[in-house]
LUMLORO-662867 format. One record per residue: residue in three letters; x, y, z of N, C-alpha, C in turn. Coordinates in pm, 1 decimal. Atoms other than C-alpha are relative to their C-alpha. Layout:
N
    r       nxx       nyy       nzz      caxx      cayy      cazz       cxx       cyy       czz
  Ala         X         Y         Z         X         Y         Z         X         Y         Z
...
// end
This chain:
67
    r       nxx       nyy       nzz      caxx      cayy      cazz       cxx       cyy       czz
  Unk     -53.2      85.0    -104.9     901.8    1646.1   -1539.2      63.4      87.3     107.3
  Unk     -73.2     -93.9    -162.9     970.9    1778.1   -1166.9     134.5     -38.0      39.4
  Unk    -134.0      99.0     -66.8    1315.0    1652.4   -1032.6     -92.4     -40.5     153.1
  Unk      16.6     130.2    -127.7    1213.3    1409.0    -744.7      98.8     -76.4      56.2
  Unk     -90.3      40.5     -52.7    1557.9    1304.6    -689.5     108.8      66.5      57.0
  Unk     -62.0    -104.9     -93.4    1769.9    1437.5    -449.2     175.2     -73.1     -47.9
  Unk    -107.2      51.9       8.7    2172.1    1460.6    -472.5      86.8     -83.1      27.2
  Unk     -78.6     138.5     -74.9    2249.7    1213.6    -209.6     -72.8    -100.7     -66.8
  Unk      55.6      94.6      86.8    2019.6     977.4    -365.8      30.5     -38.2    -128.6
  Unk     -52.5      29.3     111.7    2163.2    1027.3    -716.0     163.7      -2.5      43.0
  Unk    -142.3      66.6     -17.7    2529.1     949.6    -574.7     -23.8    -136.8      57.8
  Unk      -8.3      94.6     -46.0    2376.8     653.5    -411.2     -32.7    -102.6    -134.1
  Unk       8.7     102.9     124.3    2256.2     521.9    -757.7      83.2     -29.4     -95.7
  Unk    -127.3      -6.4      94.2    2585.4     605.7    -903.7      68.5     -79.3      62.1
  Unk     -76.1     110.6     -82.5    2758.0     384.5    -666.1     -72.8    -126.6       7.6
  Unk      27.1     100.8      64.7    2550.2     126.9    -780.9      -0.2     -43.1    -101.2
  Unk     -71.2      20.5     142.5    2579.3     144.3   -1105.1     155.7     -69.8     -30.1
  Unk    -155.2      41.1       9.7    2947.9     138.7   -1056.0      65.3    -115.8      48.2
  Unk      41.9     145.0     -62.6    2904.1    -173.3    -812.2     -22.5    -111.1    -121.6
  Unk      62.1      72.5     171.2    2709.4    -329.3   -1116.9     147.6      -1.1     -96.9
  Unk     -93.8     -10.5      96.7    2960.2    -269.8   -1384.6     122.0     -69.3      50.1
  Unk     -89.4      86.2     -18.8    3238.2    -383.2   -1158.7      45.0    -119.3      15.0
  Unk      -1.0     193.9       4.2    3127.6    -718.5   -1076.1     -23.3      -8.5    -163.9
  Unk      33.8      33.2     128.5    3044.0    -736.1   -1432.2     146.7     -50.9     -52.3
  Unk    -131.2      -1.4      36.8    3380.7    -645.8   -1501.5     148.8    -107.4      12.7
  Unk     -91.4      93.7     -59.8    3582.5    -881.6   -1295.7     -52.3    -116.6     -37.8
  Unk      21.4     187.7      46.7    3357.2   -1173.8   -1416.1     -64.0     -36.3      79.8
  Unk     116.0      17.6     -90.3    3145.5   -1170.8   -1063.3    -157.6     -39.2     -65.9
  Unk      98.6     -21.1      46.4    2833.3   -1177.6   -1295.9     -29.8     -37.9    -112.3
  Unk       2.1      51.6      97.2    2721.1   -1346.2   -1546.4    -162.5     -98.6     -43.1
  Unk     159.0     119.2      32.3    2400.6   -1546.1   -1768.9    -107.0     115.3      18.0
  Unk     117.1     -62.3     -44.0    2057.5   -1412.6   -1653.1      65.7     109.7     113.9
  Unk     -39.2     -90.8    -116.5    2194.3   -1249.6   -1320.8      34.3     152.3     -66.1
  Unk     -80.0    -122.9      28.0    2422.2    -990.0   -1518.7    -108.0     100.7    -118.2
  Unk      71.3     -50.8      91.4    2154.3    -962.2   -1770.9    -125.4     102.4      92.9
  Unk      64.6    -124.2     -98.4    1883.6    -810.7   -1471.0      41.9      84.8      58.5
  Unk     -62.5     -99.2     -52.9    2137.3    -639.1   -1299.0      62.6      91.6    -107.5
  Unk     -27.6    -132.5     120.0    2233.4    -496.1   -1628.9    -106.9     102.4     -70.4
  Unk      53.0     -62.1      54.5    1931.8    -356.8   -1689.5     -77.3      99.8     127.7
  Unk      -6.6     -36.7    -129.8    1882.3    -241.7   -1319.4      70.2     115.2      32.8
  Unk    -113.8    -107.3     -24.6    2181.8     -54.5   -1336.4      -1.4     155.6    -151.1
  Unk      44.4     -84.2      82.7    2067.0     103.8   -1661.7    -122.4     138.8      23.4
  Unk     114.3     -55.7       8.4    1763.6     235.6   -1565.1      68.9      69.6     161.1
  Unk     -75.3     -88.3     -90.3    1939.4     362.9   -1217.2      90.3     111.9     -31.2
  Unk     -53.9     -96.0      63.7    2169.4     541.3   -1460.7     -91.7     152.1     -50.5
  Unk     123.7     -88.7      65.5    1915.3     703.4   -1648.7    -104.4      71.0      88.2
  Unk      49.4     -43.8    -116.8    1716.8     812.3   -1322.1      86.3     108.3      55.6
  Unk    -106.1    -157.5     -64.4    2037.2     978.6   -1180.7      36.8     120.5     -69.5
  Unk     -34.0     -99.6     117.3    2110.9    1144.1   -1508.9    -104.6     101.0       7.7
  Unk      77.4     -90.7      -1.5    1767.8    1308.8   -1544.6     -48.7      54.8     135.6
  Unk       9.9     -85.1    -141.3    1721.2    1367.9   -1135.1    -182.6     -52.8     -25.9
  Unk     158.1      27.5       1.9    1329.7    1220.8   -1213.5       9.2    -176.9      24.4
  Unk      -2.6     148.3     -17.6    1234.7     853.2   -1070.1    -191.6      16.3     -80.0
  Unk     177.2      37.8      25.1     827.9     764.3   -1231.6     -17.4    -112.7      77.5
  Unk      62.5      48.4    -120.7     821.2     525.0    -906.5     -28.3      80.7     117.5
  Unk      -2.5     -89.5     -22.7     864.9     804.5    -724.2    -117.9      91.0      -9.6
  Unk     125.0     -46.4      15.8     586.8     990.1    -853.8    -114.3     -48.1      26.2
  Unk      94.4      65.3       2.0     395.3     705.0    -872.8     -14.3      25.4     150.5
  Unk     -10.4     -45.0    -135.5     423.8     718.7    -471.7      -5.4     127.0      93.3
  Unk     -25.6     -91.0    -114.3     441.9    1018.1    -388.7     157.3      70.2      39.8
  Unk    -131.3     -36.5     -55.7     822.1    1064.3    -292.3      60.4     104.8     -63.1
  Unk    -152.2    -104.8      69.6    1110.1    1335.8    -365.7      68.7      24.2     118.0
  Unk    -111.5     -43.0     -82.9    1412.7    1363.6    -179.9      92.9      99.9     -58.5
  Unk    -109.0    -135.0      41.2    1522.6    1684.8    -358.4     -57.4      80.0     159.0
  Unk      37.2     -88.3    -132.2    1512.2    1965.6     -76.2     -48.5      82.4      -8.4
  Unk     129.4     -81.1      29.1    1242.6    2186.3     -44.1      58.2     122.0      25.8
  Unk     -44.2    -183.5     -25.9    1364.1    2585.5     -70.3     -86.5      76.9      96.9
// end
């Protein structure tokens, strides 16, 4: 696996995540809703963690920066 994700891009998915979790948190979210956005925010986790998107690839894209 190449990294395809760039650092500003993995702080922008971390600030969704954290978005996610907070409405969760406060009770904003709930039923089905919290259940897609909970798994939304999972898989955004897991993307930022490893720095690899497989939509990304699928497409074509990387916003890491080219040396």
């Amino acid at each position: 696996m190449t990294r395809n994700v760039g650092t500003l891009d993995r702080i922008f998915r971390l600030v969704i995540v954290a978005a996610i979790a907070l409405a969760y948190w406060l009770g904003a979210l709930s039923g089905g809703l919290a259940i897609a956005l909970g798994v939304v925010a999972i898989i955004a986790l897991a993307t930022s963690i490893v720095s690899f998107c497989p939509a990304y690839r699928l497409f074509g894209i990387s916003t890491c920066k080219r040396v």
